[in-house]
C-alpha positions as CSV (number, residue, x, y, z in Angstrom):
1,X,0.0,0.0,0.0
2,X,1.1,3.5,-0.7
3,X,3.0,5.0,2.4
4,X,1.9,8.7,1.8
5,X,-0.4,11.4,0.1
6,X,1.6,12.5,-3.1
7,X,2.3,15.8,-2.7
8,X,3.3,18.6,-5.6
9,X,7.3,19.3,-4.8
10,X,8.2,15.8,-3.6
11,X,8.8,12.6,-5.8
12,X,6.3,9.9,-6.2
13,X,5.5,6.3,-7.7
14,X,7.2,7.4,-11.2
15,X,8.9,10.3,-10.9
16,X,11.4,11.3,-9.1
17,X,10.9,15.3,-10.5
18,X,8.0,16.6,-7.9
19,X,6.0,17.6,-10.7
20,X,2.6,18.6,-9.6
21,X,1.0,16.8,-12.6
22,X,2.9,13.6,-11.4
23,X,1.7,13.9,-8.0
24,X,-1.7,14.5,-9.3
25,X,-1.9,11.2,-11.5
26,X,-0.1,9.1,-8.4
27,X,-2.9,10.3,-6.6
28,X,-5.5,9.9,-9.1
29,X,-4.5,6.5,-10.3
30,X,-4.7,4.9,-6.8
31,X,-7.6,2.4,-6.8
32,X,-11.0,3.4,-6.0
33,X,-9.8,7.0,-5.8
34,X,-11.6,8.2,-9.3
35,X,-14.2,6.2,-7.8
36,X,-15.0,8.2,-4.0
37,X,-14.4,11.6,-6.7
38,X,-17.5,10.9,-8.6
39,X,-19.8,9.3,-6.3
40,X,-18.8,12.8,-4.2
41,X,-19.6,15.0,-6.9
42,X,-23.2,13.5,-7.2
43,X,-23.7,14.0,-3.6
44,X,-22.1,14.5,-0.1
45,X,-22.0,11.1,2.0
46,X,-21.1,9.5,5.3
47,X,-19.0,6.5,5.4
48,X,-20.9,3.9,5.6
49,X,-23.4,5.5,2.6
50,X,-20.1,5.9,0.6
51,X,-19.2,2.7,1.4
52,X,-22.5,0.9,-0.2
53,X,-21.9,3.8,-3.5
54,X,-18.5,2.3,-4.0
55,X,-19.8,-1.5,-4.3
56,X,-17.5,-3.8,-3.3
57,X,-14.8,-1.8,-1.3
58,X,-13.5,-2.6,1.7
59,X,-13.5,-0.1,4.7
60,X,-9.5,0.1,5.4
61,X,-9.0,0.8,1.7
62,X,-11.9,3.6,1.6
63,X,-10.4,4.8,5.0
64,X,-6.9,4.9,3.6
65,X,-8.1,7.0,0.3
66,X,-10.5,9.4,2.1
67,X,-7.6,10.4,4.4
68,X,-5.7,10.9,1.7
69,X,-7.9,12.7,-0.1
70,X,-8.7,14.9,2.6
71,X,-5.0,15.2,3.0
72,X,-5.1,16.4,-0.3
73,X,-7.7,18.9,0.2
74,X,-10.0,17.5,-2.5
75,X,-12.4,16.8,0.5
76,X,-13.7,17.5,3.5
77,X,-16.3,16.3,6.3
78,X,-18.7,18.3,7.5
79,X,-22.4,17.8,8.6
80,X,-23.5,16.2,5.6
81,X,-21.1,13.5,5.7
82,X,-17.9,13.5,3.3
83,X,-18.5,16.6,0.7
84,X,-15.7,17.6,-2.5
85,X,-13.8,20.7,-1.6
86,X,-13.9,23.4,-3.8
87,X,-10.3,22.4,-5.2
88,X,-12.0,18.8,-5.6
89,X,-14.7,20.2,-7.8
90,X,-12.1,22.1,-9.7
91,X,-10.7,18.3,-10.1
92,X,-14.3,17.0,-11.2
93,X,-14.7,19.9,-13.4
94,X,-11.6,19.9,-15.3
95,X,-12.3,15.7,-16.4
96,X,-15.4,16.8,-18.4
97,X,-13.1,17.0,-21.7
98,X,-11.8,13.3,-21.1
99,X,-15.0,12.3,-20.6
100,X,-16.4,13.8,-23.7
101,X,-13.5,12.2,-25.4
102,X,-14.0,8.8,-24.3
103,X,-17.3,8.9,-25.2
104,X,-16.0,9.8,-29.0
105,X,-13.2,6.6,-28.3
106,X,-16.0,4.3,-27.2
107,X,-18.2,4.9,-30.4
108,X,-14.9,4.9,-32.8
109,X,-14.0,1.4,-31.1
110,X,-17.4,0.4,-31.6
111,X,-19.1,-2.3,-29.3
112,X,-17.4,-4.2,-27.0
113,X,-17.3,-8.2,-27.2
114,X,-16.5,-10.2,-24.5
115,X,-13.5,-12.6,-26.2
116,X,-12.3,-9.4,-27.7
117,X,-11.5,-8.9,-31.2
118,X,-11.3,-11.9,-33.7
């Protein structure tokens, strides 16, 4: 498991250079992480509620990435439960692109099979 929250200015899994878009894809490529994002963004949640969103994950692995992305300052608990951070929504906002993109990939790559291609 990762030791730490990447952080912009400091190496992570990959780079050695600090970069803050390296630190940002460490972080966002950890598993489940994209996940607790957009289940977020549709609404704030307490554990347990973000726990039954996020299917089959277990709670020291949610734990371990809402720390971190608390850490992060992508979110926050308050009242409502767990709740994106205006920097988080930033994050949410800014994917709309690759989203529209992979809708374009998924329609040039046509249906999906489930042997794959033949």
């Amino acid at each position: 498991m990762e030791a730490s929250t990447p952080r912009p200015g400091v190496p992570v899994r990959g780079s050695e250079s600090g970069r803050p878009v390296m630190a940002a894809l460490d972080l966002l490529g950890r598993r489940w992480t994209m996940r607790i994002l957009w289940e977020l963004s549709q609404a704030p949640a307490g554990f347990r509620e973000l726990q039954r969103r996020c299917e089959r994950m277990s709670s020291s692995v949610l734990s371990t990435r809402v720390e971190e992305l608390t850490d992060a300052r992508l979110l926050t608990l308050d009242g409502d439960g767990y709740r994106l951070t205006r920097l988080g929504q930033d994050l949410v906002d800014s994917l709309s692109p690759l989203a529209a993109w992979s809708q374009r990939w998924a329609e040039e790559m046509g249906p999906a099979t489930a042997g794959g291609p033949e």
